[in-house]
N, C-alpha and C positions, 0 to 999 in steps of 0.2 A: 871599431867600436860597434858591436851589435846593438840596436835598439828597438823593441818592441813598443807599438802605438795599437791598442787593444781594443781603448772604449771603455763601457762600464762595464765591471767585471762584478762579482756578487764575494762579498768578505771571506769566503771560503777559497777563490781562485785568487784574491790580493793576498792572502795569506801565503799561499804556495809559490804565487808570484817572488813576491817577497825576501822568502826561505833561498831561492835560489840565485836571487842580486848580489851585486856585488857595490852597485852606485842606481842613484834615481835622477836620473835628469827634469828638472821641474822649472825648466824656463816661462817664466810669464813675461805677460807688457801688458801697459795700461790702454783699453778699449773705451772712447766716446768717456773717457775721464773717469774712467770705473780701475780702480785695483782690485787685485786679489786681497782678500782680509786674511783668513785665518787659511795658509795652505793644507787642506787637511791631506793630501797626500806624503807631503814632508812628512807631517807628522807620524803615520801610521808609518814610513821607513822609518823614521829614529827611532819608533818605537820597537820597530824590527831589526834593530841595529844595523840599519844598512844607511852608507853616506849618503848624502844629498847634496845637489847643484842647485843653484840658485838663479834670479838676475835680480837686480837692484831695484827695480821698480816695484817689485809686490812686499809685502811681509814676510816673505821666505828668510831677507836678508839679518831679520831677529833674530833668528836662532842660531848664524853663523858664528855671535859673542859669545857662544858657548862651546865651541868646536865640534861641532856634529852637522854643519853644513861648510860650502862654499860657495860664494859670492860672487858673479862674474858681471859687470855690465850686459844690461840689456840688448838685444840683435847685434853681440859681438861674439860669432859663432864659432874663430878662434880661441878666443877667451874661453867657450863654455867647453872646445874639446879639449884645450888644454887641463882646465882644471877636472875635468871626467876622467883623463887619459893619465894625471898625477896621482889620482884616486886609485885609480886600477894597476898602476904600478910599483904600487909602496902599501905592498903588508903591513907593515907596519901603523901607516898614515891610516889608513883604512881600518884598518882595529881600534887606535885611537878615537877618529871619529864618530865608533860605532860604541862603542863604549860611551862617549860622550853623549850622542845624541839619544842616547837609551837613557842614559840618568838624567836627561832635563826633562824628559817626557811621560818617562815611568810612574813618574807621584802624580800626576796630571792625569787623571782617570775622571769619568764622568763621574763617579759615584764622588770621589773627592772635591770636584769642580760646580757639580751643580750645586748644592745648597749656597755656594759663596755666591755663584750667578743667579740664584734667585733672591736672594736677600738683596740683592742689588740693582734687582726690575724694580721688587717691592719699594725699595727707601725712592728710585729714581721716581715712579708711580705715584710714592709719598702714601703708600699704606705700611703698618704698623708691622717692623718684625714678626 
């Protein structure tokens, strides 16, 4: 399994990045009682139709109920190349997943997203619609 560990890259290199995956590996664990919330890296692969790995500790493991990621326990580093290594070997598995995790994430665009998230500081705030 080749793996590239990059840094921060600018949306135009994640893009190309991306295009040419096959799996994202997006192992976390919980630091000083802190999780990962929203992985936005997951996100931007499902939205690229590329599969995603997971561990159990962060919020990655949400979007596994939809079939567009996998789920591996945390610093079980067999676990995470197994399920990297099942990805990459079943065309099949891997088009499914990417198909999948493209239609959970598709509709979820900011333009879609933000008005609901703002009507929902507002009411939490307790100002007026």
């Amino acid at each position: 399994i080749r793996s590239l560990f990059l840094g921060v890259v600018t949306p135009g290199q994640r893009d190309a990045l991306l295009s040419t995956a096959d799996c994202l590996m997006a192992p976390s664990r919980v630091i000083n009682q802190r999780r990962e919330g929203c992985p936005l890296t997951v996100l931007e692969a499902l939205n690229a139709g590329v599969p995603a790995v997971t561990c159990d500790d962060g919020n990655g493991g949400y979007f596994a109920q939809y079939g567009g990621t996998r789920v591996v326990p945390t610093d079980d580093r067999e676990a995470l190349r197994n399920a990297v290594s099942t990805i990459l070997d079943d065309p099949r598995l891997r088009q499914e997943m990417a198909y999948r995790g493209r239609a959970l994430v598709a509709p979820r665009t900011w333009a879609a997203s933000g008005p609901l998230f703002m009507s929902d500081l507002n009411r939490s705030a307790g100002l007026s619609p």
